[in-house]
Residue, then its C-alpha position, 0 to 999 in steps of 0.5 A: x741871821x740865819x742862810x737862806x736855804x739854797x744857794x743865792x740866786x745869780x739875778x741881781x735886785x735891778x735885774x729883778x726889778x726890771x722883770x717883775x710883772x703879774x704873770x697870768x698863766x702858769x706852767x704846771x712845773x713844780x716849785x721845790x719847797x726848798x726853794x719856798x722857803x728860800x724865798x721867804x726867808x729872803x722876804x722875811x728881812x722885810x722892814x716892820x715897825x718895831x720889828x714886829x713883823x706881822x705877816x703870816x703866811x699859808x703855802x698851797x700846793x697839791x691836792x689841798x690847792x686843787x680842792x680850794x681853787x675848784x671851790x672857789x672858781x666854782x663860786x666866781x662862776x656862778x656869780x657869788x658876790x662873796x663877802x670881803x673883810x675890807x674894801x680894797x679900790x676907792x669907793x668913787x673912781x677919779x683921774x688918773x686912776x680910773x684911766x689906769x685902771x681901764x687901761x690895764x684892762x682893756x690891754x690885757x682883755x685885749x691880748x686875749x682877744x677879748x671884746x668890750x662887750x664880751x662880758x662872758x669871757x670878761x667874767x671867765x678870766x676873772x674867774x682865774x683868779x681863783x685857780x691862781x692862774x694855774x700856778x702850782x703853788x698858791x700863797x694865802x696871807x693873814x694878819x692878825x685884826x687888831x693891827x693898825x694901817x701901819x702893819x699894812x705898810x709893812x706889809x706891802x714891803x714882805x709882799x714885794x720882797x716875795x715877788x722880787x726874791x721869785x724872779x731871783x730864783x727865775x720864777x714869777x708871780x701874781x699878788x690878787x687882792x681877789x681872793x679877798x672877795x672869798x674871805x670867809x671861805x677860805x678862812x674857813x677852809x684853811x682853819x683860820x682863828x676868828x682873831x686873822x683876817x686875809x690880806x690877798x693871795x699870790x700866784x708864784x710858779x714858772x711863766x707860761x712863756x705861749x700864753x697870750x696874757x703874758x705877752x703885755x706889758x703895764x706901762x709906769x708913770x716916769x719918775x718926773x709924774x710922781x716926784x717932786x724935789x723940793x728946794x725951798x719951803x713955802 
């Protein structure tokens, strides 16, 4: 194992932990490459089975970020449906989830002032998506098609380890399984091989401390909701 890049980062894993949030407007401050990379070296001793680690990664910055997000922006506008390469929510909604979802939406439709019927400004935030909500570096992931669901699990941990290792360094992000609406797009932009397909994109930049979405906090379940210790088996 190789050092990382720059010096460790002095916030420790609970602490980053704690401050972890999806982080929806982005300050135009720029993100040293050097720290980029740092970032993903710390996220690349993420756990694979078999150690086969399937990530890749595009990083985005600059005139080529600029020119895929107006593009793609422009088409969440007008109203293009795009072409996903898999289906990320359940098909049918059900308790609890459906009220987890709703809520989370309403909250942050709510701290923009945004109104149950305003579909208008509804479908303008959602748009953002596709800017990365202005964020001055923009991660686009792939994984190779013939990997199986358990290449997907490790996957989820490198992703995290990302957001986590970015609050370390002080920054913040937003994982936007969105982007996976514009599939064919990008890979078409990015000069994809046929043989990946797009996982999701993120947002990683310096919060916008004045921005009103930013200012909501998404609940969590207690420990006792989800957790069961067992003491016998049946």
């Amino acid at each position: 194992m190789h050092a990382p890049a720059t010096p460790e980062p002095p916030l420790s894993a609970s602490g980053a932990l704690r401050t972890r949030r999806s982080v929806r407007a982005f300050l135009p401050t720029e993100v040293p490459r050097e720290t980029i990379v740092a970032i993903l070296e710390l996220a690349a001793r993420a756990p694979s089975g078999s150690n086969i680690q399937p990530w890749q990664v595009l990083v985005l910055t600059g005139a080529p970020l600029k020119t895929l997000t107006g593009e793609l922006h422009a088409l969440s506008l007008a109203g293009d449906p795009g072409a996903p390469d898999y289906t990320y929510y359940p098909r049918a909604w059900r308790e609890p989830y459906l009220a987890r979802r709703r809520k989370v939406g309403w909250d942050l439709y709510g701290a923009l002032g945004i109104g149950r019927g305003d579909t208008g400004r509804m479908n303008a935030q959602h748009a953002r998506n596709f800017l990365f909500f202005d964020a001055p570096v923009g991660l686009i992931f792939t994984i190779d098609r013939d990997m199986e669901l358990g290449s997907w699990l490790d996957y989820g941990m490198f992703l995290e380890n990302i957001m986590i290792a970015a609050r370390a360094f002080g920054l913040d992000t937003c994982p936007q399984a969105a982007f996976n609406t514009y599939a064919r797009v990008i890979a078409r932009r990015l000069a994809m091989p046929d043989t990946q397909m797009l996982v999701c994109g993120m947002a990683l930049g310096h919060a916008d401390p004045t921005a009103p979405e930013n200012t909501f906090v998404t609940e969590r379940e207690p420990v006792e909701g989800f957790t069961r210790f067992v003491d016998s088996l049946a």
